[in-house]
N, C-alpha and C positions, 0 to 999 in steps of 0.2 A: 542564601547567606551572602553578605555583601563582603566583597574582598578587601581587607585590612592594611595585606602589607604596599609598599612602594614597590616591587616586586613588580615588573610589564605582565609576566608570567601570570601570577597571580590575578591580576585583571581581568587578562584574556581569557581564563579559565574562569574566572567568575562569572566575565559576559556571557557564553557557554549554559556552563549551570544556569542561569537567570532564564535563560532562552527556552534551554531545554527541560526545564520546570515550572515554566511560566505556560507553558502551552501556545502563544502567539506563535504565529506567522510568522512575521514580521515586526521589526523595533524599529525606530528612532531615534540617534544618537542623544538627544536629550532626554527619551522616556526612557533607556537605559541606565545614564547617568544619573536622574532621580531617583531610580528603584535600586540603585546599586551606592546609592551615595557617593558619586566621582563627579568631578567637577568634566563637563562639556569634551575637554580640552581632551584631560586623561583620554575619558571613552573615547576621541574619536581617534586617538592614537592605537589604542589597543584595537578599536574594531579598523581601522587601517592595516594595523600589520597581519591579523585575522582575516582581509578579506586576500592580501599579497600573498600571503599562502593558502587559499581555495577554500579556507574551512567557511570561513561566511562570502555571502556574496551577496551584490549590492541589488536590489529588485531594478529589472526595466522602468525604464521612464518613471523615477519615483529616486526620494533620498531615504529611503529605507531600506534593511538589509535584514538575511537569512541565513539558513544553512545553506553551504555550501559543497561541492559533489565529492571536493577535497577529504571531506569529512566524513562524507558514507563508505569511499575509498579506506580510510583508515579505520573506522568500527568493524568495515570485514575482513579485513587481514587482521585483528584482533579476533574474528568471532571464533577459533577454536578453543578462545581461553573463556569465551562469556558469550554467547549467541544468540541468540531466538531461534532460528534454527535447529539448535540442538534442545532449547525451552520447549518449543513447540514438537517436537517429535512426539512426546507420550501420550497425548490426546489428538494426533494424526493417525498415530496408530492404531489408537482405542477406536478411531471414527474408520478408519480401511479396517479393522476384523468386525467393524459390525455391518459395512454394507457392504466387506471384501472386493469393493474395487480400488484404484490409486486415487492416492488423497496430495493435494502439492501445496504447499506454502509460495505466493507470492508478495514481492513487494515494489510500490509504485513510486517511481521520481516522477516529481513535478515539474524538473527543469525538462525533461525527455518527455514526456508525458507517455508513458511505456509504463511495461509492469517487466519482470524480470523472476523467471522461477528460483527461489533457491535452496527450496528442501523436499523431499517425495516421500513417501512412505508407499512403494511400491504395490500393488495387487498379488496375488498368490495362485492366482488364475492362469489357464495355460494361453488362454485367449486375453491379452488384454494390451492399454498402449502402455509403451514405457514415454515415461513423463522428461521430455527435455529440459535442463536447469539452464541456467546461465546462458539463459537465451532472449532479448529484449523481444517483447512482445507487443502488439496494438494494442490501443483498448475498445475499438472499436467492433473489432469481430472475435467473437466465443467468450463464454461465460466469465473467464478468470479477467478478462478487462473488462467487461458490460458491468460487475459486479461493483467495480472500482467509477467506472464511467457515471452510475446513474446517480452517486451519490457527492458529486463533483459541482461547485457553482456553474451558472446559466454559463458566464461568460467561459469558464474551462472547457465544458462541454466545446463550445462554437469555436474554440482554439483545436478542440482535437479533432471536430468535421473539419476545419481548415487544414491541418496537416495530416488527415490521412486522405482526405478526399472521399474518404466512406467507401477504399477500393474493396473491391470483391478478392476474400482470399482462399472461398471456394463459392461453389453453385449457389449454395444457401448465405453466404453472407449479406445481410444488410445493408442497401449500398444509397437505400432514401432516407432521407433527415426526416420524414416527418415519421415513417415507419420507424424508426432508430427512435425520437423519442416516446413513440406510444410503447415502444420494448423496454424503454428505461422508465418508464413512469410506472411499468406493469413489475417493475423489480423495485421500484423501491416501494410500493405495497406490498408485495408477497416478500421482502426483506432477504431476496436471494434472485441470482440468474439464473436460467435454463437456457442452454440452447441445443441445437441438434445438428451439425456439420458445418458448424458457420466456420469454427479454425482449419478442421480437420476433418475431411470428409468421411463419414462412417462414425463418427466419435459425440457421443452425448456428454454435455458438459453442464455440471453446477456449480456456483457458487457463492459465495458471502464474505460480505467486507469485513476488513480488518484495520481494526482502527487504535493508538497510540495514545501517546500521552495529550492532554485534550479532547481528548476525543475525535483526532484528526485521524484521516485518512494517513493506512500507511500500506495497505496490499489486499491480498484477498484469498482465500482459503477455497480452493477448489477440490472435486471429483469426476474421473473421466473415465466413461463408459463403453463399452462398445456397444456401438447400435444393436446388433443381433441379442445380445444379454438383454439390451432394456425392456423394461415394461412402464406404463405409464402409472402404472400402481405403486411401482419407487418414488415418485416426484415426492408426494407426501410424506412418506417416509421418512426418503432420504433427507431430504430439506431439516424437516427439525432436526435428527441429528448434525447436521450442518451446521446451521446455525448454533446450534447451542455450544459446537466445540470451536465455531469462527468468537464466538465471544469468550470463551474460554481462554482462547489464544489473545486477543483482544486484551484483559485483565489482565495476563502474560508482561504485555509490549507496556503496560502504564495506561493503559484507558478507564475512564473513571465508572464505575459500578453501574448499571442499569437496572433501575428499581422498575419493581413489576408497574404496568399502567393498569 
């Protein structure tokens, strides 16, 4: 809906809604003020003072602009009133009593290029890990960023072998690029990661992306096993219900419907 009154406010919050219903990336001071009916001027005042307080920010080397970290900042100090987190809990749960180990909710910033736990739904198990939240994480090594990693353009990919260096963060982690993408090419066929001590040594990890409005990447929906528990007769198992509740979760966040192929 394109914003009516003289109102700065009103603007700002239109540009916003336009963004965040629009599904893009990234806009254009002009391709906003066309779809929003504002003349040039307006828009690039309002996405000026939008970008002075963090909520959007301007893309590198380029005259287009995004969300901004300002603005994720502020949706989670709001989330006990409206959250995903607390959305997503009753088909986390549903997915930990059916293969009763811990089920975690991830989500991925783009500017950090990290993922960041923020919801668990615990194991009930006397053996089991307890799942760290609010902890930024690689997405390089173990399942909850491989998950996010393999469905990433070429170029994001070769941004995040540049900034992790593909360090080793146990025995098993992945630390060659060409082995790294024959692991991501083999997850986005089977439409889920596996891994087996690549974060956490001892620790089998799966999981499946989670994706928003657009159908963009927003985190990714894991379970985490203890090795001694596993058997390799779970993978298939476990994986479809995985999947079917990462999409679950997925229609949840605004992702548009996936008709059967």
């Amino acid at each position: 809906m394109a914003p009516t009154s003289r109102n700065p406010l009103s603007k700002a919050l239109g540009i916003l809604r336009w963004l965040l219903d629009s599904g893009v990336d990234s806009f254009g001071v002009r391709e906003v003020a066309a779809a929003l009916n504002m003349t040039p001027s307006a828009a690039h005042r309002a996405i000026s003072a939008l970008v002075e307080e963090g909520i959007l920010r301007r893309m590198p080397d380029s005259s287009r602009y995004g969300l901004g970290l300002e603005l994720f900042r502020l949706v989670n100090q709001a989330a006990d009133k409206f959250p995903i987190r607390q959305l997503a809990m009753p088909p986390m749960e549903r997915l930990r009593d059916l293969c009763g180990e811990a089920v975690f909710l991830n989500l991925y910033d783009p500017d950090r290029q990290e993922i960041i736990g923020v919801a668990a739904a615990e194991s009930k198990q006397p053996l089991r890990y307890v799942v760290v939240l609010q902890e930024w994480k690689s997405l390089h090594s173990g399942a909850s960023g491989q998950a996010v990693l393999a469905f990433l353009p070429p170029a994001d990919r070769e941004a995040v072998y540049a900034k992790t260096g593909l360090r080793a963060e146990t025995a098993a982690t992945i630390t060659d690029r060409a082995q790294m993408e024959a692991q991501l090419e083999q997850i986005r066929t089977d439409g889920y990661a596996l891994t087996k001590g690549q974060r956490i040594t001892g620790a089998i990890g799966m999981a499946a992306p989670i994706r928003g409005a657009g159908g963009g990447l927003i985190g990714s929906l894991g379970i985490s096993i203890p090795e001694p528990r596993y058997q390799e007769s779970f993978a298939e198992t476990y994986a479809a219900q995985l999947c079917a509740t990462a999409a679950e979760i997925s229609l949840i966040a605004g992702a548009p419907r996936q008709e059967p192929s």
